[in-house]
C-alpha positions in Angstrom: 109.8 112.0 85.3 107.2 112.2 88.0 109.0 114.3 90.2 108.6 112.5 92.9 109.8 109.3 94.9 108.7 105.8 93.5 109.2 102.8 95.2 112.1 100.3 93.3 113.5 97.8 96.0 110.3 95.9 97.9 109.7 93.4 100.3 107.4 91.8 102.5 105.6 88.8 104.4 103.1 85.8 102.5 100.1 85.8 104.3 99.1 82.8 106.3 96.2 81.8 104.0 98.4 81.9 100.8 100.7 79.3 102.1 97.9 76.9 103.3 97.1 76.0 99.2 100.7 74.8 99.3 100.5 72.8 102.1 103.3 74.5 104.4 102.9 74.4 108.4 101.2 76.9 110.0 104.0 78.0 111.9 106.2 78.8 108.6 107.1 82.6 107.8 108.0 83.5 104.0 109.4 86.3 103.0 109.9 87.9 99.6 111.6 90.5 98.0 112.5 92.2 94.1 113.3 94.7 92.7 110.3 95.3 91.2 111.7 97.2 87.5 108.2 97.3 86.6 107.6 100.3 87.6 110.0 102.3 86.6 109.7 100.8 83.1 106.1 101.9 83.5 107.0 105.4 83.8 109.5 105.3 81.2 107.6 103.7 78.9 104.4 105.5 79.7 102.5 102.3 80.2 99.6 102.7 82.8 98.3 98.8 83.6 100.8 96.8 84.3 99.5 94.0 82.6 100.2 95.3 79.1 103.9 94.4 80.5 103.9 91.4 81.8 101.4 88.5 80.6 100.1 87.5 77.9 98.8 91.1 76.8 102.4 92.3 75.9 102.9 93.8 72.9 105.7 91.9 71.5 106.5 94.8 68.8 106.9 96.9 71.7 109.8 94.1 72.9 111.3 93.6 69.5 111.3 97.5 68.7 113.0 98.5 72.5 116.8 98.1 73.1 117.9 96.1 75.7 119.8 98.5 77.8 119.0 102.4 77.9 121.8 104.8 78.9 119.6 107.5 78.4 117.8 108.0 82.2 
């Protein structure tokens, strides 16, 4: 829909001073990685703030009112 690429699959490195809190060595590297659907869910759905998907600002009658699995992209 936006006629462009948009990033699906990421991944990346925590930050030093993220770990610290958890109390991991300084020497330890974490990575992460998704596939980060909320995106393209955003688009479909035309949401723009990413919070009105996940979290407690959801609109649940959105979630009860979509199917689970759209064959329609």
């Amino acid at each position: 829909g936006l006629k462009k690429w948009v990033e699906v699959g990421n991944s990346g490195v925590f930050r030093p001073e993220l770990l610290l809190p958890m109390g991991l060595p300084d020497n330890v590297t974490v990575i992460a990685w998704g596939l980060s659907l909320e995106r393209p869910t955003m688009i479909k759905y035309g949401i723009n703030n990413i919070r009105e998907l996940v979290g407690h600002r959801v609109d649940l009658q959105m979630v009860y009112d979509s199917p689970l699995c759209r064959l329609d992209v």
